[in-house]
C-alpha positions as CSV (number, residue, x, y, z in Angstrom):
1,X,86.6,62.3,98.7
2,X,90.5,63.3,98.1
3,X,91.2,66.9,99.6
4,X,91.1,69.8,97.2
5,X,94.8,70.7,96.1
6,X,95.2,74.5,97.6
7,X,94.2,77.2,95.7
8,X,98.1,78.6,94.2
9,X,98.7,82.1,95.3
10,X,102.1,83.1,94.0
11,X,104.8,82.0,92.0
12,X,108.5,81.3,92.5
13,X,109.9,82.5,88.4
14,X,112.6,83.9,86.7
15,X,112.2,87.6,85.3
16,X,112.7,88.2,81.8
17,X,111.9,91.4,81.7
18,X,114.6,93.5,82.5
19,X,116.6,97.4,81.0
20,X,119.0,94.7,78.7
21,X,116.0,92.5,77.8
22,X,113.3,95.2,77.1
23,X,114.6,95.9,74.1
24,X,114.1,92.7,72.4
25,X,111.5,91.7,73.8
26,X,109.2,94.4,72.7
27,X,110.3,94.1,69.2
28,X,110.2,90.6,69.2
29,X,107.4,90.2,70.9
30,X,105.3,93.1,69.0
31,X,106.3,92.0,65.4
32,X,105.0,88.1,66.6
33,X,101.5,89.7,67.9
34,X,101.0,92.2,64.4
35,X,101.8,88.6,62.2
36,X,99.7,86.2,64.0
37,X,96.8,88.2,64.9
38,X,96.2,89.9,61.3
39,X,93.0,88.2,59.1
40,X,95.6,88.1,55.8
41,X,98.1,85.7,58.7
42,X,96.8,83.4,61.4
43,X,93.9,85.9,62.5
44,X,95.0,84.5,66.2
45,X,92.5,86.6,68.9
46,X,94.9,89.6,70.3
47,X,93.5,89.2,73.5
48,X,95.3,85.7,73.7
49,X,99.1,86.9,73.1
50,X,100.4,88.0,76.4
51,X,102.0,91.4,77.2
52,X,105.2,92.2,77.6
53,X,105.6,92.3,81.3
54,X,104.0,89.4,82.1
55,X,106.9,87.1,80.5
56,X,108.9,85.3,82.6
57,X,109.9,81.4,83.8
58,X,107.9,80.0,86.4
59,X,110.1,78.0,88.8
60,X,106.9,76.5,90.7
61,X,103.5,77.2,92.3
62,X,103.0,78.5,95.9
63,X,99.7,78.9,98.2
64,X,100.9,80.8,100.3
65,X,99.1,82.2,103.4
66,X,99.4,86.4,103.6
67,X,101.0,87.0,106.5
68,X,103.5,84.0,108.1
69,X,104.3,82.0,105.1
70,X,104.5,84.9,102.8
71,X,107.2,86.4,104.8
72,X,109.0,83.1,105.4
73,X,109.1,82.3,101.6
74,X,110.5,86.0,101.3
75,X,113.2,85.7,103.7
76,X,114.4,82.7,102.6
77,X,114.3,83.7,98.8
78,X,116.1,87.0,99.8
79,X,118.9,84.8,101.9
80,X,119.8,82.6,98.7
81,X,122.7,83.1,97.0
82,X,122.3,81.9,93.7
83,X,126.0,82.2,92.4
84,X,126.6,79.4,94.8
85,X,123.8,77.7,93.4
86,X,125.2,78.3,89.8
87,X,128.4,76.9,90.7
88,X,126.8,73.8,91.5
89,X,124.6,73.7,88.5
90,X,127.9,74.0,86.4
91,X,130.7,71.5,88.0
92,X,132.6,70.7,84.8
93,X,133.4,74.2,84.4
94,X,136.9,75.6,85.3
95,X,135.9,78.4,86.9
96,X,133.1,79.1,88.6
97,X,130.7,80.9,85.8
98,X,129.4,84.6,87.8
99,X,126.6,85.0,85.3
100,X,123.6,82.9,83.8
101,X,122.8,84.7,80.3
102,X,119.3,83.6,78.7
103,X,118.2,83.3,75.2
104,X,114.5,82.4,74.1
105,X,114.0,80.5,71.4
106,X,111.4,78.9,69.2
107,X,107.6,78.3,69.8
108,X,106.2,75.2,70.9
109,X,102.8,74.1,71.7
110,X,102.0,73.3,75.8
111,X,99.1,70.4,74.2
112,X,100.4,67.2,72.9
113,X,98.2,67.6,69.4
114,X,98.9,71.1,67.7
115,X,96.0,71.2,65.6
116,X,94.0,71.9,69.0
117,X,96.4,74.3,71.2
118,X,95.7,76.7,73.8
119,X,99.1,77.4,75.0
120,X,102.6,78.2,73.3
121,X,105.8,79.0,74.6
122,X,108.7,79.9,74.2
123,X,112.0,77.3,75.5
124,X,115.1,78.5,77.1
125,X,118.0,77.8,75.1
126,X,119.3,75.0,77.5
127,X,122.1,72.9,75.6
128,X,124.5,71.9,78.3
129,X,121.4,71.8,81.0
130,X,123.1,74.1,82.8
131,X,119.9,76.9,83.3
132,X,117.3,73.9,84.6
133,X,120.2,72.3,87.0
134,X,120.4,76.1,88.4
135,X,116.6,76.1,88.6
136,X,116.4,73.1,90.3
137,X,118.9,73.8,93.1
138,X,116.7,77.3,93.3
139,X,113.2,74.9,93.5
140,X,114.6,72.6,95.7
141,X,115.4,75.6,98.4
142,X,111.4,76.0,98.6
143,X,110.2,72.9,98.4
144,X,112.4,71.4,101.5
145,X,111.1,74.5,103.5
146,X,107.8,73.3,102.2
147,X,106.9,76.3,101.0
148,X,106.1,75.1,97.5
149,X,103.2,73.2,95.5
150,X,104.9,69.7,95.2
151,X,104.6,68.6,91.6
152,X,105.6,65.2,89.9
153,X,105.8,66.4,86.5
154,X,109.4,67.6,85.5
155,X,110.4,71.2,85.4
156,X,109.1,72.4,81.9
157,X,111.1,76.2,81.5
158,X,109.1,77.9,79.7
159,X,108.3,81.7,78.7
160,X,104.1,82.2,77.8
161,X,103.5,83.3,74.5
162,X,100.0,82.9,73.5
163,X,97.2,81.5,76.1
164,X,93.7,81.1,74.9
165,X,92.4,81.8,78.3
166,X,92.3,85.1,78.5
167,X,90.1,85.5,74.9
168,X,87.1,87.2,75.8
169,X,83.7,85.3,75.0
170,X,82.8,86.2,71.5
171,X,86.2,87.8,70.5
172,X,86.7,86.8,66.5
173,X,88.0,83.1,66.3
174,X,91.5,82.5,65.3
175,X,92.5,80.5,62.4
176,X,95.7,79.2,60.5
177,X,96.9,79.0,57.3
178,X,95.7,75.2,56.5
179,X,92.1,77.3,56.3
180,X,91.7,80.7,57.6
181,X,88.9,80.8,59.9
182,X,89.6,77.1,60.7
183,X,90.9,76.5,63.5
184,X,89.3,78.4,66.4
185,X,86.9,76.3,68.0
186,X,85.2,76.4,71.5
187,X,83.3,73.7,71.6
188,X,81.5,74.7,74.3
189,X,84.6,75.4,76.5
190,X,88.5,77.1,76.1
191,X,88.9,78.6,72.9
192,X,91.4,75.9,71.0
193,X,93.8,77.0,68.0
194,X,95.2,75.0,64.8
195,X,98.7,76.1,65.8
196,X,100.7,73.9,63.7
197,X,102.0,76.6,60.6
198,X,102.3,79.3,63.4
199,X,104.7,76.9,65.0
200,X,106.5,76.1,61.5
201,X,106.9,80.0,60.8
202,X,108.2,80.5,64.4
203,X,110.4,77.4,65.7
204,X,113.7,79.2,65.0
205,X,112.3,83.0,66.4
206,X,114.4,84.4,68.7
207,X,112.4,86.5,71.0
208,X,115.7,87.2,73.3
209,X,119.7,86.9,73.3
210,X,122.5,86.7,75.5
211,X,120.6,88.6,78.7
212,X,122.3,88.0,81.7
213,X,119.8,87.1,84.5
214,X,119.2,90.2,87.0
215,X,116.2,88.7,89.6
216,X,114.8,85.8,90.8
217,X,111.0,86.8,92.5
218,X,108.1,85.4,93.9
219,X,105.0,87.2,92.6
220,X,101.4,87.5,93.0
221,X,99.1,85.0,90.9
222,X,97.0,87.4,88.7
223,X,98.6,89.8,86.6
224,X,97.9,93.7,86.8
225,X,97.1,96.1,84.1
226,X,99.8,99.5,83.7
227,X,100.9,102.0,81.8
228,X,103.2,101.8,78.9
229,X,104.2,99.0,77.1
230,X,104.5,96.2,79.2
231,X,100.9,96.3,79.5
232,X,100.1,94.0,81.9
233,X,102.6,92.8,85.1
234,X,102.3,90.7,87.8
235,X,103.0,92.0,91.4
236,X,106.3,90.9,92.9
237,X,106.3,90.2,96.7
238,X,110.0,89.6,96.7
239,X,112.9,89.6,95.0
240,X,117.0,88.7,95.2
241,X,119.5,89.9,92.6
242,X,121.5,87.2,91.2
């Protein structure tokens, strides 16, 4: 029998959530959640649109033990500098670029059939490749010091917009505008959306603009309920301004 993969602990991501970002975010974010989740719209469960301060990029999974590795994974992510990094994410440029600004746009669905999602996202606006070539440099740091889940699959940047999981048995089922009321099914398992005119009315929203990146951080796997709007934010361990 092959050896259970470890259990992931923390996360290595990019924060979107920041005094420039808030802003947008919260209007964006809260005029999405009153559309989709309203009977006369998509009637999407609230409990599956994620709150504000949970949003951010995930740069790769850790399993990380508390004490030794935790503290190793902080040093080195507080001993990066990531302008050096950026520099060499951006070659072609003539000088070397001193900022990384992000934009959000779009929804997508995480499953290959729509009709059947449990996860959307929100992309990156990524045209010269310039943002995943950063991240990469940033992953690659961790996953030489071994201090990283090693995944095959290619870095997918993405920001969490709706995730099924977290509906609460017996929460009303969403639907869609091909039927309302269709569309929500269990099956006996993860609560599954028709997602496909929810993607339609959204693959041009901009949920964010021009923010520069402040902070990369590794944070705790689980996120934590507070105060005010965020909602809901995960714990960070440690973080390094960019």
């Amino acid at each position: 029998m092959a050896p259970r993969p470890p259990a992931f602990t923390h996360f290595l991501c990019l924060k979107l959530v920041t005094p420039t970002s808030r802003p947008q975010l919260a209007s964006s974010l809260g005029a999405f959640k009153a559309d989709v989740t309203s009977p006369t719209s998509f009637g999407i469960p609230p409990d599956a649109i994620r709150p504000l301060g949970t949003l951010h990029l995930t740069l790769g999974m850790m399993s990380l033990a508390p004490d030794e590795a935790l503290d190793r994974a902080g040093a080195l992510l507080r001993g990066l500098k990531p302008r050096k990094v950026l520099a060499r994410a951006a070659p072609k440029a003539k000088t070397a670029p001193t900022s990384l600004e992000l934009t959000l746009r779009g929804l997508h669905s995480m499953q290959p059939n729509a009709e059947k999602a449990t996860v959307l996202y929100a992309p990156p606006d990524d045209p010269e490749g310039v943002l995943r070539t950063f991240c990469e440099g940033i992953r690659g740091e961790f996953l030489e010091a071994g201090l990283m889940v090693q995944d095959e699959r290619p870095l997918l940047l993405h920001a969490t917009i709706v995730n099924t999981i977290y509906v609460k048995t017996g929460a009303p089922r969403g639907g869609g505008s091909r039927g309302r009321g269709r569309g929500g099914h269990r099956g006996g398992g993860r609560l599954t959306i028709d997602a496909r005119d929810v993607l339609g009315r959204y693959e041009d929203y901009v949920w964010m603009e021009g923010v520069p990146l402040e902070k990369i951080a590794i944070c705790r796997m689980g996120a934590k309920a507070v105060d005010g709007e965020d909602e809901a934010a995960y714990v960070v361990e440690a973080e390094v301004d960019f």
